[in-house]
DOTI-60823 format. One record per residue (C-alpha): residue number from 1; residue in three letters; y, z, x. Coordinates in steps of 0.2 Angstrom, whole numbers, always signed. Layout:
residues N
+-----+-----+-------+-------+-------+
!   n ! res !     y !     z !     x !
+-----+-----+-------+-------+-------+
! NUM ! ALA !     Y !     Z !     X !
...
+-----+-----+-------+-------+-------+
end
This chain:
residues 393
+-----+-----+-------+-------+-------+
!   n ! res !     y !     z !     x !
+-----+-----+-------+-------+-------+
!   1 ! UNK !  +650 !  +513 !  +281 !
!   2 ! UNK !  +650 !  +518 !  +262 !
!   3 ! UNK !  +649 !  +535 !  +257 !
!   4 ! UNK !  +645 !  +539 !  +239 !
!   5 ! UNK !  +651 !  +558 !  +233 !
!   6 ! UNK !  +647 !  +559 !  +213 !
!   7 ! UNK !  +655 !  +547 !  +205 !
!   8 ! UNK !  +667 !  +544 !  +220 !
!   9 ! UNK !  +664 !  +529 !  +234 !
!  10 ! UNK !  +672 !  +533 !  +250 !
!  11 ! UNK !  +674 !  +517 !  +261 !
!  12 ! UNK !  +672 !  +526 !  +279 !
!  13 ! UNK !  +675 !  +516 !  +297 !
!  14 ! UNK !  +663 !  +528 !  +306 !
!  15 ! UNK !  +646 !  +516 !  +311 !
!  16 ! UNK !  +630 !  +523 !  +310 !
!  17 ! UNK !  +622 !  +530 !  +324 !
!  18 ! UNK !  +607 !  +517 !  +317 !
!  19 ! UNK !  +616 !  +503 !  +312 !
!  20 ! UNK !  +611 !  +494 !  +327 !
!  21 ! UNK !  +594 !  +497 !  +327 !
!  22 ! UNK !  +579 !  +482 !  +329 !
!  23 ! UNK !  +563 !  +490 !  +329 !
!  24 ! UNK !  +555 !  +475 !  +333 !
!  25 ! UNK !  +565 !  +473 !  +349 !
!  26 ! UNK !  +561 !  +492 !  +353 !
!  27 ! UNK !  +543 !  +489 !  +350 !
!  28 ! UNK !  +543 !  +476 !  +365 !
!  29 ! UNK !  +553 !  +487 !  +375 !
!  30 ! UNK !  +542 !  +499 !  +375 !
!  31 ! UNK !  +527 !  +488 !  +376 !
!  32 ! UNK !  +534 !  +482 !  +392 !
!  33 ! UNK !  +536 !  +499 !  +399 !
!  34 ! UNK !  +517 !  +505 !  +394 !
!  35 ! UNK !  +512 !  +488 !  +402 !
!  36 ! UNK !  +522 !  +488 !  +420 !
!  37 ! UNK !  +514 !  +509 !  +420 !
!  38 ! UNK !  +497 !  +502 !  +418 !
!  39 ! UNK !  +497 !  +489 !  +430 !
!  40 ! UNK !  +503 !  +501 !  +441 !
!  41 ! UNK !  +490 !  +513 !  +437 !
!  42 ! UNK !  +476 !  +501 !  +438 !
!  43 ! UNK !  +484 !  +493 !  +454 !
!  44 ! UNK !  +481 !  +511 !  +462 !
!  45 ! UNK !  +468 !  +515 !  +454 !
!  46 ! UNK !  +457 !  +500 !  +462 !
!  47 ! UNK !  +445 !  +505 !  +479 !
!  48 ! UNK !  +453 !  +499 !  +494 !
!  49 ! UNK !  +443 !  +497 !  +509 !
!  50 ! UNK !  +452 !  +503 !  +524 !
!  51 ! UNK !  +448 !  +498 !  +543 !
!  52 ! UNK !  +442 !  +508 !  +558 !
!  53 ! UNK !  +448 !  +507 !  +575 !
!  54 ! UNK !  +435 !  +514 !  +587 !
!  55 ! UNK !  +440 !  +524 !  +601 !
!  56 ! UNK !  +430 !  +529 !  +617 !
!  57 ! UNK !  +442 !  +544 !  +621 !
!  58 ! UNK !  +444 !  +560 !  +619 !
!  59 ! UNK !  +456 !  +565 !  +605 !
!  60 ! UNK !  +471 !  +573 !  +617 !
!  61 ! UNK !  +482 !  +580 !  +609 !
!  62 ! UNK !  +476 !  +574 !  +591 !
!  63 ! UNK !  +460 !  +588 !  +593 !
!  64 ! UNK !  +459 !  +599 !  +581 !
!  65 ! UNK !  +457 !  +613 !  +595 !
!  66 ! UNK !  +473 !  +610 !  +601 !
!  67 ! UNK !  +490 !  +615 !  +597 !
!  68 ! UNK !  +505 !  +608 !  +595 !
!  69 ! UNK !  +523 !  +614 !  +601 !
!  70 ! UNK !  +531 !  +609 !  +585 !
!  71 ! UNK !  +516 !  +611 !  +571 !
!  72 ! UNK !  +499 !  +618 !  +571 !
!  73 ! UNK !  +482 !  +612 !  +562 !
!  74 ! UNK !  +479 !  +619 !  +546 !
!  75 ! UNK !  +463 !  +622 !  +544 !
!  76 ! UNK !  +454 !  +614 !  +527 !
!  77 ! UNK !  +444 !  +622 !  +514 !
!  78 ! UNK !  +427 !  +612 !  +510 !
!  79 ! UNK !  +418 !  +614 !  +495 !
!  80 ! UNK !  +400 !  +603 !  +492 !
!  81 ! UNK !  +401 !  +592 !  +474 !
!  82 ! UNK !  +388 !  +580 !  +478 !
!  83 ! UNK !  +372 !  +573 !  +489 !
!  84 ! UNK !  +376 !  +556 !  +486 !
!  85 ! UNK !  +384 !  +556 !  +503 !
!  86 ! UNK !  +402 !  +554 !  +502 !
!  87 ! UNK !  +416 !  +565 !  +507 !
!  88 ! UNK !  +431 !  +564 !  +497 !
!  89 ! UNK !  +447 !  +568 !  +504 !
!  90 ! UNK !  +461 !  +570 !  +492 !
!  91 ! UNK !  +478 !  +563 !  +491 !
!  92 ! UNK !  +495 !  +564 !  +483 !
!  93 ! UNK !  +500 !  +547 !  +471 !
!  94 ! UNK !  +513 !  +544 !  +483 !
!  95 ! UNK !  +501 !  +538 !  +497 !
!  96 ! UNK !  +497 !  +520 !  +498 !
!  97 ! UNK !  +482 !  +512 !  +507 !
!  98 ! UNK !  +492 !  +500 !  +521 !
!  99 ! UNK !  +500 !  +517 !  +525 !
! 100 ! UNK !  +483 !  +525 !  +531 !
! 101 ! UNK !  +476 !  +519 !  +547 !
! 102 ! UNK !  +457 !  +528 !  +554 !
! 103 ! UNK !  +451 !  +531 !  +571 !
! 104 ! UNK !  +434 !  +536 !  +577 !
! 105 ! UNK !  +430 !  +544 !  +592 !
! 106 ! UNK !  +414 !  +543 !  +594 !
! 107 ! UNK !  +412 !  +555 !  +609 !
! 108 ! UNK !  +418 !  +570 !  +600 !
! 109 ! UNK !  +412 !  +567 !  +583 !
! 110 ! UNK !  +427 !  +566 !  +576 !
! 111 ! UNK !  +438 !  +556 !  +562 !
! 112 ! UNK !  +456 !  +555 !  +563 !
! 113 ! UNK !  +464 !  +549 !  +548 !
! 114 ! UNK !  +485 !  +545 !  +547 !
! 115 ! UNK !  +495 !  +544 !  +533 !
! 116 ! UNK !  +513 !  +539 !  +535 !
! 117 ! UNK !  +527 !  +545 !  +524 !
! 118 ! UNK !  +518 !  +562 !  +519 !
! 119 ! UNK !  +518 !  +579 !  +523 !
! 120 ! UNK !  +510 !  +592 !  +525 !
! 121 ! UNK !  +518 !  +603 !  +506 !
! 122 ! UNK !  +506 !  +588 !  +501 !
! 123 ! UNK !  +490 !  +599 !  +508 !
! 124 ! UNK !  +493 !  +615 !  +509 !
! 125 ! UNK !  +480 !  +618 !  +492 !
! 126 ! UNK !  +469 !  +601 !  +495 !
! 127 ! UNK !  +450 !  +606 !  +497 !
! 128 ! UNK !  +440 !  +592 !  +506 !
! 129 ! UNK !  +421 !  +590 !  +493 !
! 130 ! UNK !  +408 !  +580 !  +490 !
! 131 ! UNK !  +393 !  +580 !  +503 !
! 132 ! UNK !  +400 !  +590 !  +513 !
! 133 ! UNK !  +382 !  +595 !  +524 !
! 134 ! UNK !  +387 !  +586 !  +540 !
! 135 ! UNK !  +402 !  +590 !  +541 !
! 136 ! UNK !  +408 !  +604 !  +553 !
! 137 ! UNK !  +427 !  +610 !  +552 !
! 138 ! UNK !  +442 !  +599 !  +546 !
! 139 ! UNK !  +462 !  +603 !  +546 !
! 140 ! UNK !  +478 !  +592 !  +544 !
! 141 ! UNK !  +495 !  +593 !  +549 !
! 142 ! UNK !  +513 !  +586 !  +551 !
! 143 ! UNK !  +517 !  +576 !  +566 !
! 144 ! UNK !  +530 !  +563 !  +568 !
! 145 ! UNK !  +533 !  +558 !  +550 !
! 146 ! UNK !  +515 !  +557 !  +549 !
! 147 ! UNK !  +499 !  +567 !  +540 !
! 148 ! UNK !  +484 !  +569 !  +554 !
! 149 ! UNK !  +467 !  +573 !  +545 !
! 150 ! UNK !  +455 !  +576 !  +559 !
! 151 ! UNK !  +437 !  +578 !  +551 !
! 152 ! UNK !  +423 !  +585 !  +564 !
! 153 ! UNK !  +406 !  +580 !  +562 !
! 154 ! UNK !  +391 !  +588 !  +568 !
! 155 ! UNK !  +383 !  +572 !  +578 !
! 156 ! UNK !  +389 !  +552 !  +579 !
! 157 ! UNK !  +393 !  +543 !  +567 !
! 158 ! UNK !  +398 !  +526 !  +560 !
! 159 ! UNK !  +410 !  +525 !  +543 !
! 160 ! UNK !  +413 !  +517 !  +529 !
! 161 ! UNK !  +430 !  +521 !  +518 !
! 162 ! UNK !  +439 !  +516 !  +505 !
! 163 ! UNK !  +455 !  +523 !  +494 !
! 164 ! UNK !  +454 !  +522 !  +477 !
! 165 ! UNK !  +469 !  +531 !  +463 !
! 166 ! UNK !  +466 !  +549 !  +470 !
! 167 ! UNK !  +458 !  +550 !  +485 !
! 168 ! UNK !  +450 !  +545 !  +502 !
! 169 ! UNK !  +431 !  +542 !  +500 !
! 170 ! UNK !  +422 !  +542 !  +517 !
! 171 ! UNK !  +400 !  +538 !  +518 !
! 172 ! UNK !  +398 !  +542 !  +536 !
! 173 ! UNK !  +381 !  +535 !  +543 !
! 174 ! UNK !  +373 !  +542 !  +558 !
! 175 ! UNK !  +373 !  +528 !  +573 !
! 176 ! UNK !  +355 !  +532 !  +579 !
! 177 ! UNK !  +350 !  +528 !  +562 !
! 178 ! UNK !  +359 !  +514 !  +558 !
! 179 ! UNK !  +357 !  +501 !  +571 !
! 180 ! UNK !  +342 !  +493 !  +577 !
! 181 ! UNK !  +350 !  +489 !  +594 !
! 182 ! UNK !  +362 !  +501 !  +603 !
! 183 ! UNK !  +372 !  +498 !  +619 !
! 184 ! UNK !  +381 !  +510 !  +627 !
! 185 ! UNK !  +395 !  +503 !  +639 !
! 186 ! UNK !  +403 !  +517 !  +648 !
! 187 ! UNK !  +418 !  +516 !  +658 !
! 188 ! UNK !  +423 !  +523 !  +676 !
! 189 ! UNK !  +426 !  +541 !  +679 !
! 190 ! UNK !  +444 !  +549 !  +676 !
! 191 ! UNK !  +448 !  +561 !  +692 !
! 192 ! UNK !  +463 !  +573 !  +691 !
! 193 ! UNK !  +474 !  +576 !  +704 !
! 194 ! UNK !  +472 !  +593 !  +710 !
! 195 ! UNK !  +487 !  +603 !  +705 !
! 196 ! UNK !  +484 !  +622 !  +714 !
! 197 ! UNK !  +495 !  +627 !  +727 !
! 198 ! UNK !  +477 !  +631 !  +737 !
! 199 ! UNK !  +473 !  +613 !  +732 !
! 200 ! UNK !  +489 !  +606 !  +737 !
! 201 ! UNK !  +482 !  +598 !  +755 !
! 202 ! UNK !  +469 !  +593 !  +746 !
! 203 ! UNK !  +480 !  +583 !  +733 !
! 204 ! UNK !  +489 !  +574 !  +747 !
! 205 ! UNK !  +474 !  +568 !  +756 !
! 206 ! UNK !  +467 !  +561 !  +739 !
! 207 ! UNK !  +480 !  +556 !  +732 !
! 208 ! UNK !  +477 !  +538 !  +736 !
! 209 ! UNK !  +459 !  +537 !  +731 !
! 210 ! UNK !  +465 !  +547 !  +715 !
! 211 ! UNK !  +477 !  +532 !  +710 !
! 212 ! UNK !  +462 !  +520 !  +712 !
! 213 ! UNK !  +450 !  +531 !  +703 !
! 214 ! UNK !  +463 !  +529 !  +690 !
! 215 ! UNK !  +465 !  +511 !  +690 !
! 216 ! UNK !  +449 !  +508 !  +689 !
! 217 ! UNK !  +445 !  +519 !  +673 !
! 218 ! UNK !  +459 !  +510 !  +665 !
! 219 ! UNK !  +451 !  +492 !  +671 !
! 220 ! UNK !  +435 !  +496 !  +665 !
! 221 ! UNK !  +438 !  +505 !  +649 !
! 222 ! UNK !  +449 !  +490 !  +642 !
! 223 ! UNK !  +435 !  +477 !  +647 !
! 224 ! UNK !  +424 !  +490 !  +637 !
! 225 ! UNK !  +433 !  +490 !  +622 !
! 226 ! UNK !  +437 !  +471 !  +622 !
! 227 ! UNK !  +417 !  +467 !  +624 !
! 228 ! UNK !  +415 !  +481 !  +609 !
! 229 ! UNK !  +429 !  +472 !  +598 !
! 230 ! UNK !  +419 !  +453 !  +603 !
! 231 ! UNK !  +402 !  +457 !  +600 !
! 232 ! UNK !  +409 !  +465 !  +581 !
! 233 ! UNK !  +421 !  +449 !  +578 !
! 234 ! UNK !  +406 !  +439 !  +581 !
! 235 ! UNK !  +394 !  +451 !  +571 !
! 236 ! UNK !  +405 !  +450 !  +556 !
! 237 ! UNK !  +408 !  +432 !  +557 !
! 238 ! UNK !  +390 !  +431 !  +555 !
! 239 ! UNK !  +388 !  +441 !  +544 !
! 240 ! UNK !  +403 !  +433 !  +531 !
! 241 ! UNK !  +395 !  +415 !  +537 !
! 242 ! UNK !  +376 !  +420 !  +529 !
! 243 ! UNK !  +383 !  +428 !  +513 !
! 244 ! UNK !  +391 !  +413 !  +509 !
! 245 ! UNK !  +377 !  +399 !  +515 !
! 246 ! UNK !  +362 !  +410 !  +509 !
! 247 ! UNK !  +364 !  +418 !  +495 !
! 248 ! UNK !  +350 !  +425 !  +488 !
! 249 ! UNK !  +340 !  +427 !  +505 !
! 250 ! UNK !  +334 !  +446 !  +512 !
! 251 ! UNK !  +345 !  +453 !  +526 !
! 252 ! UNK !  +331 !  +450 !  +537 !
! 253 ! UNK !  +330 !  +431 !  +535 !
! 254 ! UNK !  +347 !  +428 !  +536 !
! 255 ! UNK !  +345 !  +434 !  +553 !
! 256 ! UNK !  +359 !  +447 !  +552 !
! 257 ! UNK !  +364 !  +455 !  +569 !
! 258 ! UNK !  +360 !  +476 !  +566 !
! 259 ! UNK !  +367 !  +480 !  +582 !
! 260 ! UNK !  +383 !  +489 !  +590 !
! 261 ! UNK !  +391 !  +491 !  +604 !
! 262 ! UNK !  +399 !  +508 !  +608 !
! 263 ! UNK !  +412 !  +512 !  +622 !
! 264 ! UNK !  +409 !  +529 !  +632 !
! 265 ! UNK !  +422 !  +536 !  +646 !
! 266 ! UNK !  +414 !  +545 !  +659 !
! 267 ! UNK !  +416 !  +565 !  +659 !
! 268 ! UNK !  +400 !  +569 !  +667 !
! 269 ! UNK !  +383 !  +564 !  +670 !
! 270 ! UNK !  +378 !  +578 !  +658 !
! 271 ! UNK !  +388 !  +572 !  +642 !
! 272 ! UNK !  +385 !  +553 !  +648 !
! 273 ! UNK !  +366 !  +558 !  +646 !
! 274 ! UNK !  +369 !  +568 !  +628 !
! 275 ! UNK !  +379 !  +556 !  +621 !
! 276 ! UNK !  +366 !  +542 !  +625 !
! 277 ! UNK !  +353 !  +554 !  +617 !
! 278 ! UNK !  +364 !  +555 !  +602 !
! 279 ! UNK !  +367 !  +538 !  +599 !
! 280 ! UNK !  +349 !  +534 !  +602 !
! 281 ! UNK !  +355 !  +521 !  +614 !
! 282 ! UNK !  +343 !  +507 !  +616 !
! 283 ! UNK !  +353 !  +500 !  +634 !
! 284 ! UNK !  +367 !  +510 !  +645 !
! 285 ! UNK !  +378 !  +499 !  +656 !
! 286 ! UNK !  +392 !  +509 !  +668 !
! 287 ! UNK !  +406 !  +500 !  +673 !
! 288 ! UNK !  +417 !  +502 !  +690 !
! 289 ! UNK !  +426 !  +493 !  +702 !
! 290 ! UNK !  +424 !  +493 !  +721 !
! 291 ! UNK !  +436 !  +499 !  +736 !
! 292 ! UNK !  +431 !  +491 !  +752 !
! 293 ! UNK !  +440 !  +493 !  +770 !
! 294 ! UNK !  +439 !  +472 !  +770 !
! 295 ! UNK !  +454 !  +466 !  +758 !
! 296 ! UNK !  +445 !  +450 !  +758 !
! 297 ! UNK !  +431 !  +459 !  +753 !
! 298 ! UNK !  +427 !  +453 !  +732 !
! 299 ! UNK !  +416 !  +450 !  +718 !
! 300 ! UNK !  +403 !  +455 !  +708 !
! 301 ! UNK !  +388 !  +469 !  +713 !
! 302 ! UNK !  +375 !  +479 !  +703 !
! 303 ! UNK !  +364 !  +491 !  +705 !
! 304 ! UNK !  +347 !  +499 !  +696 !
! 305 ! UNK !  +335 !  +512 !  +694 !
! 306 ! UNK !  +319 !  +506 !  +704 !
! 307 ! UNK !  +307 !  +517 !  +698 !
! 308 ! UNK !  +310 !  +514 !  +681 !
! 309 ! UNK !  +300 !  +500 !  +673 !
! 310 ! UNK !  +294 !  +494 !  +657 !
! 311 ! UNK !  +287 !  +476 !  +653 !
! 312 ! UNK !  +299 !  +464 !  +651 !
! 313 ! UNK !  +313 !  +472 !  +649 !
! 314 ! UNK !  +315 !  +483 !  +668 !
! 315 ! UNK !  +332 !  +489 !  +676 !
! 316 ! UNK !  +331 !  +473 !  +688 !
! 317 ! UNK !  +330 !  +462 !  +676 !
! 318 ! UNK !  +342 !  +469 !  +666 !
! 319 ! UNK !  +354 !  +471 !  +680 !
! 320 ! UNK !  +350 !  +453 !  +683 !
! 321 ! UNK !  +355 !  +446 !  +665 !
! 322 ! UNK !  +372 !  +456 !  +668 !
! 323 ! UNK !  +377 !  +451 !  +683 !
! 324 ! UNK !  +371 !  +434 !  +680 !
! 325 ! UNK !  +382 !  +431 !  +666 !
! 326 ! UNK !  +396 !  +439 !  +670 !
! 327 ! UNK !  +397 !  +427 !  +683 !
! 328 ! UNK !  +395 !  +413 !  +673 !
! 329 ! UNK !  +407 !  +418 !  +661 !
! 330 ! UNK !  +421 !  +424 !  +673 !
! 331 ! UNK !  +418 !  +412 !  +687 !
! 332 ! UNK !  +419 !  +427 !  +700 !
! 333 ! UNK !  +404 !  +425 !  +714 !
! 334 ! UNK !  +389 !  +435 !  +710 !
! 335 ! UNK !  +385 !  +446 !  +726 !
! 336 ! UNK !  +371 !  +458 !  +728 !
! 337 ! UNK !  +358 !  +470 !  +716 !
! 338 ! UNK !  +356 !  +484 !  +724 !
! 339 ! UNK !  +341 !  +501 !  +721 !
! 340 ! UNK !  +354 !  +514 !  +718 !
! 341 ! UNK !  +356 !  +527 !  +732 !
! 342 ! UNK !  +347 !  +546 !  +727 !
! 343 ! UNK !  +358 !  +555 !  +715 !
! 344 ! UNK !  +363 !  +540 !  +706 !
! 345 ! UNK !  +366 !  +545 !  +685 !
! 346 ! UNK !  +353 !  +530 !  +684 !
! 347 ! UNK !  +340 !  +541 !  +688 !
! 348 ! UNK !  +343 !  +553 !  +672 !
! 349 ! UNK !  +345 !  +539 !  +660 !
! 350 ! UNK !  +326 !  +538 !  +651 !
! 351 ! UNK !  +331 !  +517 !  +642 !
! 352 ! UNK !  +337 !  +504 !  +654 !
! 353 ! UNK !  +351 !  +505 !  +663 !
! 354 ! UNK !  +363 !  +499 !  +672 !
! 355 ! UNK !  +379 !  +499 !  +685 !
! 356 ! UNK !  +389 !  +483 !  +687 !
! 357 ! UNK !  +405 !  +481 !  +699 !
! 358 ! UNK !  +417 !  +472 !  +692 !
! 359 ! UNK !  +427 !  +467 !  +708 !
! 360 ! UNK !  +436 !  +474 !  +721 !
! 361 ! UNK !  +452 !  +483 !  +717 !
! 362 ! UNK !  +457 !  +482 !  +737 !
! 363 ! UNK !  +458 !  +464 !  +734 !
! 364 ! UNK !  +476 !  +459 !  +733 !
! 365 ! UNK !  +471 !  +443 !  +723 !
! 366 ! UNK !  +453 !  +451 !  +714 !
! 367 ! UNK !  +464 !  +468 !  +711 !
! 368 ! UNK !  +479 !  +458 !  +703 !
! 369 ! UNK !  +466 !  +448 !  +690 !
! 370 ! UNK !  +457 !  +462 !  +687 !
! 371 ! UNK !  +473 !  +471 !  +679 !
! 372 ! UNK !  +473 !  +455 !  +669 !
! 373 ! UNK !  +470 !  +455 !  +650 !
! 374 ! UNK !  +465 !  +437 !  +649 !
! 375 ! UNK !  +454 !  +442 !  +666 !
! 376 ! UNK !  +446 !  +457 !  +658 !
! 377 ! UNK !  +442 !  +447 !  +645 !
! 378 ! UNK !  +431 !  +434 !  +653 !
! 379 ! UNK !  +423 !  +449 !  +660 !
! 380 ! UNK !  +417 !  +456 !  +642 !
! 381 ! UNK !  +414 !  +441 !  +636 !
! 382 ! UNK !  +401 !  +441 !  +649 !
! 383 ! UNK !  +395 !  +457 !  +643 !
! 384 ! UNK !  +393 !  +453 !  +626 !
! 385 ! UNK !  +383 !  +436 !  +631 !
! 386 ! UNK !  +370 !  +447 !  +640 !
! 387 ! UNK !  +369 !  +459 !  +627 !
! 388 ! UNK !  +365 !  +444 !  +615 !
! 389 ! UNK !  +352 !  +438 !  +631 !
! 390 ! UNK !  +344 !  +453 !  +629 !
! 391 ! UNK !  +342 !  +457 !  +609 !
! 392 ! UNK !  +334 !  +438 !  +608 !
! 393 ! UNK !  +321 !  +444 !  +622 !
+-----+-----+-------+-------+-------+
end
């Protein structure tokens, strides 16, 4: 380094701090930067769609009116932005869309959303906006390394949601509104063991039958959920299929299926009824299985409504077109079609309806296969065929 003092040169071995400098090479350096930041931007910043999984029951512990040992719901503010009918949920940048997973329980109206890897310092000042009209109360909070949004609406509804660089965005769309074909499935009754000491005689007595009443809500509700999951696998195939063959063709030629099937448990005949009501159920089908003193005793029964009627499409029929093709489908032996007896939930239900037996629990052979995944699945396979059978009618 030369240094140059009046007239004087002074010859220094000091190197300057810029003597190494490229600019060119810098310029691409930082260019680099400025390009990995905005593909990472533009990679968040793009509207991912996230997937559903439908849920028949209750929320348990994941209810926003329950609390928690470790951490209670915090209730979220909501503030109304928009009426184009989306409700935006915000998030931090640090949430990603494959660690977000959605169920909706249909019977209580609610949306649970998880988010892994956050927590709740990430919500304590986030207000929940958009269109906000339908939607009743909504509260998070921190529970096993997870984020739990529960969003409460005021009827049932169906969703669509995507993530995009900021937020969650959720179109909810009322079920009785958006299907042209609704069948409700619901699944045996749950019954509690009684747990008071005054009830204590009672609980040994029952406690047998209580076991079975069990077993067969489990049975039933996964054959529920399996026909459920079918009849969409196969609704959405259809759906992919035409928009690829048929382009340019109206919804209506393309012969798209507007129809769903929605699992229900059994709580009471009271909320069975509402939640029909609600759904605007087009078709109610109860599922249970059977107990007989024979143990040799099996297959498949049903049973109607026989005063209910309307042309072409009565409970006996109906109940004949489920039967017939659960049958077919499970290669179990039809056996008989009964009127229900007086008092039967049939009787309350105004669309047709019905109950179909799916076997004999007392079986030892019909009880093993009915506890069966590949089983139960022969059995809503059924149940989706005569669904199909009866939306062609």
């Amino acid at each position: 380094m030369t240094l140059k003092f009046g007239n004087e040169i002074i010859e220094s071995e000091e190197t300057s701090p810029y003597s190494g400098y490229r600019p060119v090479a810098e310029f691409f350096v930082m260019l680099f930067v400025i390009l990995v930041v905005l593909a990472g931007v533009t990679y968040r910043a793009s509207t991912k769609s996230i997937v559903i999984n439908e849920q028949a029951g209750g929320l348990s512990s994941d209810s926003i009116f329950e609390e928690d040992i470790f951490t209670e719901w915090a209730i979220m503010p909501t503030e109304k932005t928009t009426d184009n009918g989306n409700i935006f949920v915000p998030l931090p940048m640090t949430a990603h869309s494959d660690n977000i997973s959605v169920e909706n329980f249909y019977q209580d109206h609610s949306l649970l959303v998880r988010i892994d890897g956050l927590h709740a310092v990430n919500f304590e000042n986030a207000t929940i906006s958009g269109d906000t009209d339908n939607l009743k109360i909504a509260a998070y909070r921190e529970f096993g390394g997870e984020i739990r949004i529960s969003i409460l609406m005021d009827g049932v509804y169906d969703f669509d949601i995507s993530m995009d660089s900021t937020q969650i965005i959720i179109t909810p769309y009322k079920v009785s509104e958006k299907y042209d074909n609704t069948i409700l499935v619901v699944s045996d009754e749950i019954k509690k063991v009684a747990t008071s000491e005054g009830e204590a005689e009672a609980k040994d007595e029952s406690d047998v039958a209580e076991k079975t009443d069990s077993l067969s809500a489990e049975i039933t509700a996964a054959i529920a959920q399996m026909a459920s999951d079918i009849f969409d696998g196969a609704k959405n195939a259809t759906a992919e299929s035409n928009s690829e063959e048929t382009v340019g063709i109206s919804n209506e030629d393309k012969g798209e299926v507007t129809s769903k099937i929605i699992v229900a448990e059994y709580r009471s005949d009271e909320e069975v009824i509402l939640f029909a009501k609600e759904c605007g159920a087009d078709i109610v089908v109860f599922l249970d299985t059977a107990v007989s003193d024979d143990p040799e005793k099996y297959g498949l029964c049903a049973a109607f409504n026989g005063n209910y009627f309307i042309p072409e499409m009565d409970n006996a029929h109906l109940t004949e077109i489920f039967l017939r093709n659960i049958a077919v489908s499970s290669k179990n032996r039809a056996n008989t079609i009964d009127i229900a007896p007086e008092g039967s939930i049939l009787y309350d239900i105004d669309v047709p309806s019905t109950i179909i037996t799916v076997g004999y629990t007392s079986n030892p052979n019909e009880g093993k296969y009915l506890t069966m995944e590949n089983y139960q699945r022969t059995i809503a396979e059924g149940i989706v065929n005569a669904v199909k059978e009866v939306i062609e009618k």
